[in-house]
C-alpha positions as CSV (number, residue, x, y, z in Angstrom):
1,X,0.0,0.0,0.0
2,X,2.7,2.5,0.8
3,X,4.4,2.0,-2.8
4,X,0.4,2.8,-4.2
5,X,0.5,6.1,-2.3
6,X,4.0,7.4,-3.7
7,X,3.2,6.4,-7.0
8,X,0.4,8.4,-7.0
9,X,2.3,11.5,-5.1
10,X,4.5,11.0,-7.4
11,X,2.2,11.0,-10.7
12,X,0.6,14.1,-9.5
13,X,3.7,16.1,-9.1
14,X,4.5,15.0,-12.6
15,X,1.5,16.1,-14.1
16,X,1.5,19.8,-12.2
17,X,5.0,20.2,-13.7
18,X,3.5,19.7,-17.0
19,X,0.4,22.0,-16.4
20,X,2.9,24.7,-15.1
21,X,5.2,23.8,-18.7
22,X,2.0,24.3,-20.8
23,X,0.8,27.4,-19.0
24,X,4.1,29.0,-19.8
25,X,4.6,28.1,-22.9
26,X,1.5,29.3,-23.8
27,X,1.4,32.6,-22.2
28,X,1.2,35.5,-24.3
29,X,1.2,39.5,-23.5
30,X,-0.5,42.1,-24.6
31,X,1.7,43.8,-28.2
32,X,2.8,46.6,-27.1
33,X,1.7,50.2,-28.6
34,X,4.0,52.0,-31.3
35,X,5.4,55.0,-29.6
36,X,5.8,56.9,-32.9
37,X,1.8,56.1,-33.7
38,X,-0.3,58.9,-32.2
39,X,-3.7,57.7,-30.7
40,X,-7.3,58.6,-32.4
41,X,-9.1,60.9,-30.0
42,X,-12.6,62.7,-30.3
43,X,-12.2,66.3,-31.6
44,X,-15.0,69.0,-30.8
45,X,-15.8,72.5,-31.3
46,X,-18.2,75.2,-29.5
47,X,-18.6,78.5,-27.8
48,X,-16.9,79.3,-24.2
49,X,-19.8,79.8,-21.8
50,X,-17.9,80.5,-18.8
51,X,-14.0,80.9,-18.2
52,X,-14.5,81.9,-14.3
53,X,-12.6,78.6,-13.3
54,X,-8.6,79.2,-12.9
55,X,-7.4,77.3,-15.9
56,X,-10.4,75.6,-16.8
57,X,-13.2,76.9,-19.8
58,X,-16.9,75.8,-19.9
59,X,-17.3,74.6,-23.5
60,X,-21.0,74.4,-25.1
61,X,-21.2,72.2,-27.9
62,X,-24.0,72.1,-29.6
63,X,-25.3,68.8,-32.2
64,X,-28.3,69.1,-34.8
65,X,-29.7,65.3,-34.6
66,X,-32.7,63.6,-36.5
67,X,-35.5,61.9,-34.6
68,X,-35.4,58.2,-36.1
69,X,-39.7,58.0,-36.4
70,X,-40.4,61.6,-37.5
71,X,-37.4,62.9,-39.3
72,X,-37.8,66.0,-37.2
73,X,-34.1,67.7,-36.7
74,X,-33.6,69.0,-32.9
75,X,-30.5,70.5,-31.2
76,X,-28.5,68.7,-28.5
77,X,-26.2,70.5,-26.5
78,X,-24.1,69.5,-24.0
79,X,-21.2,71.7,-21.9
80,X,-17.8,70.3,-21.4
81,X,-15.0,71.4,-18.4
82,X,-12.1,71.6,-20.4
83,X,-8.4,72.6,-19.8
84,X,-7.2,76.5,-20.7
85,X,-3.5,76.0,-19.1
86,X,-2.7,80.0,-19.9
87,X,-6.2,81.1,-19.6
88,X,-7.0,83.0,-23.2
89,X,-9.9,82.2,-23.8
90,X,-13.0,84.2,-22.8
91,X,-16.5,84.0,-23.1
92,X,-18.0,83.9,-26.1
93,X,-14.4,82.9,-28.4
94,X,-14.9,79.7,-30.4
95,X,-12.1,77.1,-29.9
96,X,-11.5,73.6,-30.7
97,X,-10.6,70.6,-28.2
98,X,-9.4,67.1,-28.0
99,X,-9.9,64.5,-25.4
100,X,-6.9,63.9,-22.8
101,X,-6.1,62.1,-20.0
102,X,-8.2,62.7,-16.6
103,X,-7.1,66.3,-15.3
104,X,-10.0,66.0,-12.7
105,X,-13.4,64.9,-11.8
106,X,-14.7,66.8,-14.6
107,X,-12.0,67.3,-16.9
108,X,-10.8,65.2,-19.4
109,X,-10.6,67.5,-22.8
110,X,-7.5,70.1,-23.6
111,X,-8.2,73.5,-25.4
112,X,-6.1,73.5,-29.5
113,X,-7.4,76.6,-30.7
């Protein structure tokens, strides 16, 4: 009986040690990104609305969209918090922004022009 329970021990141990050899063989990672390959991001444009936050603009961009039934057109707006670092823009200038990495709660687009 005690040569049954080693050659078992023993046949387990074998096949972990090929589980483990599979398992790494078979590993793969993520391919890594081009650094010269610049990424796509979303692009807007509107009307500053407020510029009383240091640094920050209130962007409102505003959409024409067509109601799917009634082929009515309508206007969707919506107001972004987006990044001024030298704060030139005032209210009422029309400027152009991209999206960026999170700056804050709120902020996650960068003033072009």
């Amino acid at each position: 009986m005690a040569e049954k329970k080693i050659a078992k021990t023993t046949v387990k141990k074998s096949t972990t040690q090929k589980e483990v050899k599979k398992t790494s063989e078979t590993k793969r990672f993520a391919p890594v990104a081009d650094p010269k390959k610049e990424a796509i991001r979303k692009k807007f444009s509107g009307v500053v609305v407020s510029d009383k936050n240091d640094k920050t603009v209130v962007v409102l961009v505003e959409r024409v969209k067509l109601d799917p039934k009634y082929k009515k057109r309508f206007t969707v707006s919506s107001r972004y918090k987006v990044h001024d670092e030298k704060n030139e823009f005032k209210t009422g200038d029309k400027v152009t922004f991209v999206e960026c990495r999170p700056m804050s709660r709120d902020k996650r687009w960068r003033v072009i022009k």
